[in-house]
KOLZA-991150 format. One record per residue: residue in three letters; x negated, y negated, z negated of N, C-alpha, C in turn. Coordinates in steps of 0.1 Angstrom, whole numbers, plus 5000, padded with zeros to 4 digits. Layout:
// KOLZA-991150
alaXYZXYZXYZ;...
This chain:
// KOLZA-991150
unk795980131413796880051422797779961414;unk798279831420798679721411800279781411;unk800979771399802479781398802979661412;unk804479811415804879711428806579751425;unk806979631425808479671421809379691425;unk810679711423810879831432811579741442;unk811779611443812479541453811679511462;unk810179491459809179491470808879631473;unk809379751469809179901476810279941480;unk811279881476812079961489813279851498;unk811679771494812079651509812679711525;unk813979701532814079731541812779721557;unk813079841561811979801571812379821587;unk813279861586813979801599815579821599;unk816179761610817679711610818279881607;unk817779971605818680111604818380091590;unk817380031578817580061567818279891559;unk818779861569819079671564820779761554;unk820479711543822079731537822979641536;unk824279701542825379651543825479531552;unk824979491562824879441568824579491581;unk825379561585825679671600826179561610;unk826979481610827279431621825979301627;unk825179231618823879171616822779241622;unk822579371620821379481623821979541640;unk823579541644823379561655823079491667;unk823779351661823879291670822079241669;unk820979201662819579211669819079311675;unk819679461671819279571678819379551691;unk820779501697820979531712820179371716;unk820079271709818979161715817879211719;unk817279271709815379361712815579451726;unk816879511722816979641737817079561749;unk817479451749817679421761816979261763;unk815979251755814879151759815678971759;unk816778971750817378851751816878831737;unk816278761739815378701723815478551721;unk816078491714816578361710816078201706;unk815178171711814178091708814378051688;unk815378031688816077971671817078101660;unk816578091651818078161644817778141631;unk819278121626819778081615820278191608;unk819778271597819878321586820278311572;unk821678261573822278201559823478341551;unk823378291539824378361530823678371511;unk824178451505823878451494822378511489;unk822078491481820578531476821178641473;unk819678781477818978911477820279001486;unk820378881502821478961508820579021518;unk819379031521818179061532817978961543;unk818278831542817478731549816278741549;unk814978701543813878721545813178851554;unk813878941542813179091547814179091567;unk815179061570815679091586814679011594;unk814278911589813578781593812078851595;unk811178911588810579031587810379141597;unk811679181599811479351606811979241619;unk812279151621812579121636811279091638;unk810579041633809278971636807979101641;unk807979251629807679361634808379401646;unk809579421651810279451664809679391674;unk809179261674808579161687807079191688;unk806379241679805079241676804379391676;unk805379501672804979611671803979701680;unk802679741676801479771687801979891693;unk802879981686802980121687803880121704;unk804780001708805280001722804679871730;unk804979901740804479791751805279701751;unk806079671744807779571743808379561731;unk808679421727810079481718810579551716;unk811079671703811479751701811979711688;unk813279751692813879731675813779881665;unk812879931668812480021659811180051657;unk810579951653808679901647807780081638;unk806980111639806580211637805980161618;unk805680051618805580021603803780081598;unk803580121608801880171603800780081610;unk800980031622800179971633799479861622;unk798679771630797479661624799379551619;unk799579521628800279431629801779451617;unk802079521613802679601606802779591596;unk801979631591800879651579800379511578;unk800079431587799579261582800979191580;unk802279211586802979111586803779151571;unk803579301563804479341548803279291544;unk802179291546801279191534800979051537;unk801179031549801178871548800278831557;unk799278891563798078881565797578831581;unk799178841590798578781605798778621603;unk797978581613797678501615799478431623;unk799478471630800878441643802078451636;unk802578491623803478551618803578421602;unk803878301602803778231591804978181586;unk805178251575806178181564806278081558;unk806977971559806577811548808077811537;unk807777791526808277701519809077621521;unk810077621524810777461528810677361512;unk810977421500810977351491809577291485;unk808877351490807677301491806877211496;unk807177221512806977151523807977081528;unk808376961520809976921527809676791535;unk808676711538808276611541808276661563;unk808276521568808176521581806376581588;unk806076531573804576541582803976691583;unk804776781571804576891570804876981584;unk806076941587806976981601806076921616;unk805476811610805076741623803376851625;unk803076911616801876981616802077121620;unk803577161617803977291625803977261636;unk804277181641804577151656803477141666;unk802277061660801177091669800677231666;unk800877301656800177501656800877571668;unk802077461665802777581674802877571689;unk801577451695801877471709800777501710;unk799577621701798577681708799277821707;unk798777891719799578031723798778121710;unk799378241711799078361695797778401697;unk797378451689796278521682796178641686;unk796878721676797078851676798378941684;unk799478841683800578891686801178871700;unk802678911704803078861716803778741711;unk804378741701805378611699804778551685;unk804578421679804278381669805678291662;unk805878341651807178371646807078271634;unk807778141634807678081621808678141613;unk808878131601810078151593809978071582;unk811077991582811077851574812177901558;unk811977911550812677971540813477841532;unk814477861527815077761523814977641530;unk815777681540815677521549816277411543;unk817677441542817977311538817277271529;unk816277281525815477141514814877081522;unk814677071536814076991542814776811545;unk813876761546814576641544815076571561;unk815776471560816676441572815476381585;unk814276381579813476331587812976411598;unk812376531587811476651589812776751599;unk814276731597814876801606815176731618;unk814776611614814976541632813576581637;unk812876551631811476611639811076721647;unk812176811635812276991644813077021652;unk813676891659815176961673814776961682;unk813876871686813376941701812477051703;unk811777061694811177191692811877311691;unk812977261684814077361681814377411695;unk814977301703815577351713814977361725;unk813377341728813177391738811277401732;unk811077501722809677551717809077631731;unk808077601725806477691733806977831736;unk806277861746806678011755805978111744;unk806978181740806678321727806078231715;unk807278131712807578091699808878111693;unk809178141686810278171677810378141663;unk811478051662811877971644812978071641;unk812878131630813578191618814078081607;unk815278021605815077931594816278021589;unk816278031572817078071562817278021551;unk818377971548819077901535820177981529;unk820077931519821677991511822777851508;unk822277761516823777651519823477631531;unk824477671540823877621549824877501556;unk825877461547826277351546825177181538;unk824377221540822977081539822477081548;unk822277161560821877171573822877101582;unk821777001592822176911596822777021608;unk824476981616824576991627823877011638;unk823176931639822576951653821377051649;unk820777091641819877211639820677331643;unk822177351635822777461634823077491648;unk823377411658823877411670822777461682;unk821377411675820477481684819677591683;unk820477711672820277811666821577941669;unk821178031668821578141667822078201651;unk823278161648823678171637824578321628;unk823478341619824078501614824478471596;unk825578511596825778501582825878641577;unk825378661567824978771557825578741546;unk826678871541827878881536826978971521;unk827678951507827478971501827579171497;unk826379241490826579341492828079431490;unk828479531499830079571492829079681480;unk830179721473830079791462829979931461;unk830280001469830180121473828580121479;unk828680041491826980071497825980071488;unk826079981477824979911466824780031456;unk825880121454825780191446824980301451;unk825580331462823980461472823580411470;unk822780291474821280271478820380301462;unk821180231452820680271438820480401433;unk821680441440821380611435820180681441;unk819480631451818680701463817280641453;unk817680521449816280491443815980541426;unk816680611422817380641405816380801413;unk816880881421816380971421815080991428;unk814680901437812980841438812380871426;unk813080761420812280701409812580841397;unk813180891400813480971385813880901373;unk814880811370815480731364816580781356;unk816280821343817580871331818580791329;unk819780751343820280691338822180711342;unk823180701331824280741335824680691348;unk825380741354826280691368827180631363;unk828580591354828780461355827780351349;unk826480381337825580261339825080201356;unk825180301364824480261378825580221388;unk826980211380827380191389827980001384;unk827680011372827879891361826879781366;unk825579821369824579781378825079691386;unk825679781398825779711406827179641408;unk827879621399829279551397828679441388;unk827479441381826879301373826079211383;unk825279271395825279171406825679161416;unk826979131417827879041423827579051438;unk826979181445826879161450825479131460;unk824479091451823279051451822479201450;unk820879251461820979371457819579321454;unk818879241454817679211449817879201432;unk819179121435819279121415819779281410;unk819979391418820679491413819279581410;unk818379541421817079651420816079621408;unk815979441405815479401394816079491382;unk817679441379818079531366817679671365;unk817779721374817479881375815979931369;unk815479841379813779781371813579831357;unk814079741354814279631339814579801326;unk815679851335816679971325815280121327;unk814980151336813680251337812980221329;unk813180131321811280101309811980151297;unk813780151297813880181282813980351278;unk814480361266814280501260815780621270;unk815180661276816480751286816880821274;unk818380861274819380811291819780661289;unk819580591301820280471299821880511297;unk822580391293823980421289824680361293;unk825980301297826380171300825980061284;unk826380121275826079981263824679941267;unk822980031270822179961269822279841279;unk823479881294823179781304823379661300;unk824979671288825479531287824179431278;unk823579501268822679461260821379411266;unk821379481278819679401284820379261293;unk821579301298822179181302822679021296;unk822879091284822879001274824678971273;unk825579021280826778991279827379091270;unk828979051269829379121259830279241266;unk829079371253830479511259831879501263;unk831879581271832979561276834579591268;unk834079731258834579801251834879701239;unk834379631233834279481224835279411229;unk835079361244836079231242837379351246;unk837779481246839179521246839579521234;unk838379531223838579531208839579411202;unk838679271210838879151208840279111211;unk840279151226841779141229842879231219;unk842779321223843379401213843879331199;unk843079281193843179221180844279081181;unk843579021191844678901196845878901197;unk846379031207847379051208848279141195;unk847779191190848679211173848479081164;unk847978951167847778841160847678891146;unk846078971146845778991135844078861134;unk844578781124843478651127842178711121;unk842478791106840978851102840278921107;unk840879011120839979141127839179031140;unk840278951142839478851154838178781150;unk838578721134837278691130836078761130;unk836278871124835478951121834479001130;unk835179051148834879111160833678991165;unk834378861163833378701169832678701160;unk832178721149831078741144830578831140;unk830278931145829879061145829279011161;unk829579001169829278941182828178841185;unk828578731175827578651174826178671167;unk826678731157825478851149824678891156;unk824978971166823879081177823579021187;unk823378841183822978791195823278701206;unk824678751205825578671213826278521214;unk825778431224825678271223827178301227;unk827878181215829078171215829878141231;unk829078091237829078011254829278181259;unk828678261262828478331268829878441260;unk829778441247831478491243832678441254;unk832578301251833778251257833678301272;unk832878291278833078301292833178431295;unk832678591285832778671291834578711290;unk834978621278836278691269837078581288;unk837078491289837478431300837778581314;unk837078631313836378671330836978811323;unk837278881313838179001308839478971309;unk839978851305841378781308841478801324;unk840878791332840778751344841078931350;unk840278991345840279201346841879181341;unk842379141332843379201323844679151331;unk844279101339845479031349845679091366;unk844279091369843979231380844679381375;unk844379371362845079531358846679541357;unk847079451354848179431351849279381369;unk848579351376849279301386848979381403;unk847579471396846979521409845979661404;unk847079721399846179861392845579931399;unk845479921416844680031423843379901427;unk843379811426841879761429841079791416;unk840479861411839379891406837979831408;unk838179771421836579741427836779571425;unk837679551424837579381422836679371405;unk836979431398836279431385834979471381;unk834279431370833079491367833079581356;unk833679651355833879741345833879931349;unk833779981340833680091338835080191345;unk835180331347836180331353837280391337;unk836580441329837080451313838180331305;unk837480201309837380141304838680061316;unk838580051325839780041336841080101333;unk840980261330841980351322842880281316;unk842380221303842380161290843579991293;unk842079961302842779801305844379861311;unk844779931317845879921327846679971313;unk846480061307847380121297847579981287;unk846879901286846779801278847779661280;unk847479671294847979501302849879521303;unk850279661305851279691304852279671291;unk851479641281852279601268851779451261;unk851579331270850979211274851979161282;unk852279051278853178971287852178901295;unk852978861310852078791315851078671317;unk852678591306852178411304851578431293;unk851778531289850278511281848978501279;unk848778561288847278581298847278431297;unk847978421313847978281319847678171309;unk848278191297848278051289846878091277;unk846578201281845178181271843878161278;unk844178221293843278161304843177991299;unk844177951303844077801300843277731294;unk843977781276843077761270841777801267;unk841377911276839777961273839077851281;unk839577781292839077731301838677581300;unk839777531289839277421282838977371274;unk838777481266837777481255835777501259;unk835977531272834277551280833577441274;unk834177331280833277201276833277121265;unk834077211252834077131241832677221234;unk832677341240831977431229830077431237;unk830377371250828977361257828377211250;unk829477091248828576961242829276901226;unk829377021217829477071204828277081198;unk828277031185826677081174827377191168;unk828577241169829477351159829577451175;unk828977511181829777621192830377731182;unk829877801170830377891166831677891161;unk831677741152833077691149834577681160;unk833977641167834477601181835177741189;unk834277791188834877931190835778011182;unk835478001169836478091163837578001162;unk837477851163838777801162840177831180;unk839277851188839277861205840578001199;unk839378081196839978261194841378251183;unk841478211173842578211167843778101177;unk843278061184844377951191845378011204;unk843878151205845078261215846178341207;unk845978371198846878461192848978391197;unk849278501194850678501207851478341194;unk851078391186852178301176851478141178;unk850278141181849277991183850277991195;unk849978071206850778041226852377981223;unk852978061213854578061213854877901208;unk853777831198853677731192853477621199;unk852377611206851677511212852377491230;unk852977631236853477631248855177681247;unk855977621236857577711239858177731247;unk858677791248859477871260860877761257;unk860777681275861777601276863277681274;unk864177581265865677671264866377651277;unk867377731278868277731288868777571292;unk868677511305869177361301871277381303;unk871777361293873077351294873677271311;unk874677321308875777271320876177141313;unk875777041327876176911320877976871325;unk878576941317879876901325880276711328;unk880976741339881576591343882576551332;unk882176361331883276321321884476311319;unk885276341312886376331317886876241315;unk888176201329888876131337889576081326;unk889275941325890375831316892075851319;unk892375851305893975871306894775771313;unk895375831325896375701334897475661319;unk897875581330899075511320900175621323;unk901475631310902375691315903375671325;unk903575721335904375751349905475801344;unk906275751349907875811350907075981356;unk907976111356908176181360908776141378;unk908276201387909276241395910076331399;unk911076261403912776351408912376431416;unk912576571418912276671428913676631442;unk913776661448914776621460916076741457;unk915976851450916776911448917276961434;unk917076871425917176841412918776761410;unk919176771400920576711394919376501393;unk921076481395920776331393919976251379;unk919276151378918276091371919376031364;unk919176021351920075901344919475751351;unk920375651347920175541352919075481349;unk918275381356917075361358916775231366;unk915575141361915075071370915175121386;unk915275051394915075131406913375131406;unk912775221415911175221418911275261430;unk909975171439910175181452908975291453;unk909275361464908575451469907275451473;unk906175521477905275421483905475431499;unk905175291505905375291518904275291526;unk904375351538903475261550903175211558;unk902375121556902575011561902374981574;unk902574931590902575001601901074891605;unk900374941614899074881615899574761624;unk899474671619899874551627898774421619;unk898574321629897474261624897274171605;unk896074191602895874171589896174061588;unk896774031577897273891571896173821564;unk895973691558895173671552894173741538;unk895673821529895373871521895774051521;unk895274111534895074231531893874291528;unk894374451521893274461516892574541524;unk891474601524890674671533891174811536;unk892574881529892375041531893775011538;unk894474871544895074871553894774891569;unk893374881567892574891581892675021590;unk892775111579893075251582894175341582;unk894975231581896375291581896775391571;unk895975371560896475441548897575401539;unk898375501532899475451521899075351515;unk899775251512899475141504900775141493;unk900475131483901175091471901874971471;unk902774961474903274801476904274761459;unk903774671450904774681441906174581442;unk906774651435907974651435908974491434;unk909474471439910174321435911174281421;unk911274221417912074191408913374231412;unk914274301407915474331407916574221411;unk916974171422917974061421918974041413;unk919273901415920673901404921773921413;unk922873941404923973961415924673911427;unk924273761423925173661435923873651444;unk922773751445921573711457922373651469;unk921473541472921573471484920773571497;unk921073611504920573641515919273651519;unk918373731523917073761524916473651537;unk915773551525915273421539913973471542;unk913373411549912273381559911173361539;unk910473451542909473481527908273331529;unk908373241515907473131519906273151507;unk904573111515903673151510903673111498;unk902973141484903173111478901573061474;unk900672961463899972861463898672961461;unk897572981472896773051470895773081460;unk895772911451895272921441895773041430;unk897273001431897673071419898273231417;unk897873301433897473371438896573491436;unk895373421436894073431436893673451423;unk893973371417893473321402893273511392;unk893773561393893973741387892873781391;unk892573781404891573831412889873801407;unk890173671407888973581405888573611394;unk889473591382889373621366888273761364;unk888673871377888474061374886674021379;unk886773921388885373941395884273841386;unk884573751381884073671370883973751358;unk884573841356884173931343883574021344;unk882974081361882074171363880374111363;unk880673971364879273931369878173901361;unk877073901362875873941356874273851367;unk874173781357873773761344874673681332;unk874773631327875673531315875973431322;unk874573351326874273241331875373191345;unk875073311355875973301364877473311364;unk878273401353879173441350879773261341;unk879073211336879173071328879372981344;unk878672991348878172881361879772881369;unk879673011372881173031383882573011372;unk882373041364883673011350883972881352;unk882872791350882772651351883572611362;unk882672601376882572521387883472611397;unk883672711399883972821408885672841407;unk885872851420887172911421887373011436;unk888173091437887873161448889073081454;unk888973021472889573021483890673091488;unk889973191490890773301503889673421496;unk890673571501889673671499891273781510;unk890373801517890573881530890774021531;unk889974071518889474241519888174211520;unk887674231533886274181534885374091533;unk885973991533884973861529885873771519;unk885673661514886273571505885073421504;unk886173361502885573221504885373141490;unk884273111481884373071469883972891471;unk884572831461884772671459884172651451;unk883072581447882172501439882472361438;unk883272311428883372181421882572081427;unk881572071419880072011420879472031431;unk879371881438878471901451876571941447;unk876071881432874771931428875072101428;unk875772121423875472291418875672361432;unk876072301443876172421455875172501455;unk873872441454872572471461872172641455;unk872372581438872372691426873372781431;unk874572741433875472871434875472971445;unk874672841456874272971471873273091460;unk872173061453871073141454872073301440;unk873373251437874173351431874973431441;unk875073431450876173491462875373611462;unk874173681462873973851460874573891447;unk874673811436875473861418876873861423;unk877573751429878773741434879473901439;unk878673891456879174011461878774191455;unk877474171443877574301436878874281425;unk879474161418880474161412882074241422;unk882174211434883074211437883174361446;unk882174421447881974531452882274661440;unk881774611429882174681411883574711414;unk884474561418885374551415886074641420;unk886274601433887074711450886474821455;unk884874871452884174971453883974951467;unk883974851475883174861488883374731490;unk881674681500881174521501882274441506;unk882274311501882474231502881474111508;unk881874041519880473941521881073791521;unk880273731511880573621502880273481510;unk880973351507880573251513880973141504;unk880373061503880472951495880472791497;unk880972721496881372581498881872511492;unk881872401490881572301480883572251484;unk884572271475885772211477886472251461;unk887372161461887772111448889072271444;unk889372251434890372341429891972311432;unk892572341442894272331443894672291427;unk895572211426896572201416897272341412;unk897672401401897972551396899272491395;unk900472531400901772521405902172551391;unk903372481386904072491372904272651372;unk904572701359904672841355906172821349;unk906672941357908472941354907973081348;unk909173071339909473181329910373301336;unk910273371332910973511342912773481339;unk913273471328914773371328915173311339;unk913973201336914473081343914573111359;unk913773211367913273161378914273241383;unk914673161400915673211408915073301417;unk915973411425915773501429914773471441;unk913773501442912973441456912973551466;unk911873521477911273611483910273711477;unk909973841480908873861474907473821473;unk906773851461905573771463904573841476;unk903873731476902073781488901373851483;unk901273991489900374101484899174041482;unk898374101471897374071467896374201467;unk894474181477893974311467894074371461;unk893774491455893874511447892574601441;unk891874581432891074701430890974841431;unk889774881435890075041443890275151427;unk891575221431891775321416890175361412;unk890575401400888975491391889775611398;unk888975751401889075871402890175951390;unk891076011389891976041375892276231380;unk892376241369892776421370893776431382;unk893676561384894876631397895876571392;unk896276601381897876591376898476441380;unk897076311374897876191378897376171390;unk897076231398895976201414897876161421;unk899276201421900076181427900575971430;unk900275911436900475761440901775721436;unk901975641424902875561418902775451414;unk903575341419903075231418903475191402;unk902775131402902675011383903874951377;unk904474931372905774851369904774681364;unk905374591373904774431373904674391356;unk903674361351903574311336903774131338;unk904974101329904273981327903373891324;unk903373781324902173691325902373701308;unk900173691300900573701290900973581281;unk900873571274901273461262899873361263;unk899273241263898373161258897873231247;unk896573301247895673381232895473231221;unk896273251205894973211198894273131200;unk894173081189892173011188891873121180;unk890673131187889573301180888373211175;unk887473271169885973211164885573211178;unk884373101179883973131186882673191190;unk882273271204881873371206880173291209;unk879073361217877773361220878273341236;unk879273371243879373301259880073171254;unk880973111248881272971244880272891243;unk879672931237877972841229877872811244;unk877272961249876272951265876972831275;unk878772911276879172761284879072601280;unk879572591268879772491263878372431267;unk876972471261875272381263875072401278;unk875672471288875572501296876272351307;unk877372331299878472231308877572101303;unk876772061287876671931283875371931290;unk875072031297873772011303873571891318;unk874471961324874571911337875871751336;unk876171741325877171631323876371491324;unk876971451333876471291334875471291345;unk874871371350873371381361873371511368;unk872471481376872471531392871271581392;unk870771741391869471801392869371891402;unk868271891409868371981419866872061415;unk867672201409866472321408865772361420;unk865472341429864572391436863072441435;unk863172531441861572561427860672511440;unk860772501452859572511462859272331464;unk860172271459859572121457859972071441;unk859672061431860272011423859771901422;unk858771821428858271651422859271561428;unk860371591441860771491451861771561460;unk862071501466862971521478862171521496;unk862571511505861871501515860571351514;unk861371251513860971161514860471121500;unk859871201488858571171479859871081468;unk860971101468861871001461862171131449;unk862271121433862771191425864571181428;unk865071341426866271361425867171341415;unk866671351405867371361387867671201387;unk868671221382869671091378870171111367;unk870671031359871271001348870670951337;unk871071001323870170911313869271011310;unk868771101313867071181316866971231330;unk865371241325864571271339864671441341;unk864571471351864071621353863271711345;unk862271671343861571701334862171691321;unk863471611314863671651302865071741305;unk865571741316866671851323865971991323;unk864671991325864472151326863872211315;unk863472101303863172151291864472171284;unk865272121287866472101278867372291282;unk867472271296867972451303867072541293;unk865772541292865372631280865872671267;unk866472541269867172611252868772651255;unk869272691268870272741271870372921265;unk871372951257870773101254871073241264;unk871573181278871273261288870073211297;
């Protein structure tokens, strides 16, 4: 009699011997009991999960001679029985899908299958690996699908059954078959270990079936495979016919790593590669032990997630415990990216030992540091105010004599004057400074007369012209510019030059970020072309007679300053300073000066969206050059 192996002998033969797949076996049980038979069904999941063989014993359940009916319990001896485990009815046909993937193949099932059976009551295709069928060949099979010949029944089974078109799956009866659990896999081995009479350890049989994943076709092959060698099998022979690396090795390996001893690591990876072992299959096994050694360390009662020994589980847990975590994590890493240098490498062995010395903790601490603490970024500290008189407590002995200083007042909300500033709006303390001391023979407090806006203004203007940015613009408004009026909220600026208005509109967003720097909240800017007020003679503080007080002016919003100076004291009035020197001169001199000889004498209008003309096709530039030698000339401006 011809050798029969053991996956084709202890092929399931009906849904009570289907493994691990109880909820699959009952639910066609109570279909057969109760005569609800499905024209279609879909049979997907992973390879040697019992698709074919269920596909099989349903087909004996519909067929079986031994009852007058479907019975989901087939007697397995009958004609029919016996022809459908060898192959041999006629009504009972298996195809190839990867074989037969063409429409014409399918178009030729389709006329077989509208002559009624032969032998049987139902004629049962079973299409194996469907999805290789091509998109033609499955449009060809949906009406068939969905409304086949009386006692015809399709079986189709794939292991994607994500390539299967929709509308197939929808006119099928769909069963997914779940990968074997690990406990079931290990009975059914043991049942066939003592069949068979098989010298082999119980953790090798249990190693078995922890090396296929699940898979019990591939668990009964290895088992196969281990019965031809010299008994007792052991766990080492299993890893050896497997071809992977002991398990007890890569603890070795690890082990070694982790005392960052580089010569014993060497030593272990080739001794390894010595007895056979493709550096690829090193890496990946030492990968997938990292992977156990993090299970052990994070989840010491799953045991079953691993493929290892239960010894050797012991070990790993006593092990992972004197292992930092990121260590793992960071040699995972690098195991994992080193895959594809050592798969398309003419050096894998090199590749590898350079891979293995790169785990060691002192390579991880090197190549991954451990970020330092980031410091407290303390806040800057608050610029030193100017010195403040002390204040008089209210119940303190008297101040020696003293400037007077006014107090700060507030100011009663009554409507804004031209030049209030914006935190009048809100009826907050205002700083008002102080007047000049009268002289003695003061004349009588008259009716306060404005004083020349220009000269006014001019302090103000100076603070916002030294905020502004770019050069160019800060040159341009130096020039031509003077401020109007400024309100708090808006202010009115004066451009000289009726050519440069145009330019100095397209500066009014640099303006109002200058002047927002300045007072710390917007300002909205306006511009118009009017000449500069005359600047009122300058009297010397001697000379000048006792006036009214001056017109409040803006003032810039304080910088933030420590608690101590946070108490509101107003400034003592500085006088005006002295005319500076002549100094060398500076890189903004240059800028203004080529800046002013630029525009001197002629009339240019930058406009960039017409530059050949004006409305009417007439050039704008005047004077003794053209435009064109005006805008080559601006180039050599050094803003």
């Amino acid at each position: 009699m011809a050798y029969e192996p053991l996956h084709h002998k202890y092929r399931p033969q009906t849904f009570t011997e289907l493994v691990g797949q109880d909820a699959i076996a009952t639910t066609l049980t109570h279909a057969l009991e109760q005569r609800r038979i499905a024209p279609a069904y879909l049979f997907c999941g992973p390879r040697g999960t019992g698709k074919t063989s269920s596909a099989r014993i349903l087909a004996k359940s519909l067929n079986c001679l031994s009852a007058p009916a479907p019975t989901a319990q087939p007697c397995g001896t009958c004609d029919i029985c016996q022809g459908i485990n060898s192959g041999a009815v006629l009504d009972i046909v298996e195809i190839d899908a990867a074989s037969n993937t063409g429409v014409d193949n399918i178009r030729e099932l389709i006329e077989r299958a509208q002559f009624a059976p032969v032998q049987c009551r139902y004629k049962v295709y079973v299409i194996d690996e469907c999805h290789m069928l091509s998109t033609a060949a499955f449009n060809a099979l949906l009406k068939t699908l969905e409304e086949p010949p009386e006692q015809v029944i399709f079986v189709l089974a794939t292991t994607d059954p994500q390539r299967v078109l929709p509308t197939i799956i929808s006119r099928c009866q769909r069963f997914d078959f779940r990968r074997i659990p690990l406990e079931a896999m290990v009975s059914h081995l043991q049942t066939i270990v003592e069949k068979e009479a098989i010298a082999i350890n119980a953790d090798a049989v249990r190693l078995v079936a922890q090396v296929a994943q699940g898979g019990l076709r591939d668990a009964e092959s290895l088992l196969d495979q281990l019965s031809l060698l010299v008994p007792p099998v052991t766990v080492e022979k299993v890893w050896d016919l497997v071809g992977a690396v002991p398990e007890q090795d890569l603890l070795a390996l690890v082990a070694a790593i982790a005392a960052n001893d580089s010569v014993t690591v060497l030593d272990q990876a080739r001794t390894l590669m010595d007895r056979g072992r493709e550096p690829l299959i090193v890496l990946q096994n030492l990968a997938g032990f990292y992977r156990d050694l993090l299970i052990a360390k994070t989840a010491g009662s799953r045991s079953d997630l691993v493929a290892v020994t239960s010894n050797t589980w012991t070990e790993m847990e006593r092990f992972s415990q004197s292992v930092d975590l990121s260590t793992l994590l960071s040699g995972q890493t690098r195991l994992r990216e080193a895959e594809v240098q050592i798969k398309n490498t003419t050096q894998p062995r090199l590749w590898l030992e350079v891979t293995l010395l790169g785990l060691l903790p002192a390579a991880i601490s090197t190549a991954f540091p451990v970020a330092p603490t980031t410091p407290k970024i303390s806040a800057p500290a608050p610029r030193p105010a100017a010195p403040v008189a002390p204040l008089t407590p209210a119940a303190s002995a008297p101040a020696p004599v003293a400037p007077p200083v006014s107090a700060p007042v507030r100011q009663p909300k009554a409507p804004l004057t031209a030049a209030a500033p914006a935190a009048w709006e809100s009826g907050a303390p205002v700083l008002v400074p102080p007047a000049a001391p009268p002289a003695p023979a003061a004349a009588p407090e008259a009716e306060p007369v404005p004083t020349t806006p220009a000269a006014d203004l001019s302090p103000v203007w100076a603070q916002v012209v030294a905020q502004l940015q770019p050069l160019g613009t800060r040159a341009l408004m130096q020039q031509q510019g003077h401020l109007l009026s400024f309100e708090g909220q808006s202010a009115r600026i004066g451009i000289r030059s009726k050519p440069l208005f145009k330019m100095a509109q397209g500066r009014i967003t640099n303006i109002e970020a200058a002047f927002e720097q300045v007072y710390q909240h917007p300002v909205k800017v306006s511009i118009e072309v009017a000449e500069a007020p005359a600047a009122p003679p300058i009297s010397t503080p001697a000379a000048s007679a006792p006036g009214p007080a001056p017109q409040t002016i803006p003032q810039p919003a304080p910088r933030p300053q420590s608690p101590a100076a946070s108490t509101p004291v107003p400034a003592a009035p500085t006088p005006d300073p002295a005319p500076p020197d002549w100094t060398q001169e500076t890189d903004l001199d240059r800028a203004v000066k080529s800046f002013a000889e630029f525009f001197n004498g002629q009339i240019v209008d930058l406009d960039e969206d017409d530059p050949s003309g004006d409305e009417n096709g007439e050039g704008k530039a005047t004077g003794n050059s053209s435009s064109n030698e005006g805008r080559d000339k601006l180039k050599d401006v050094p803003f």
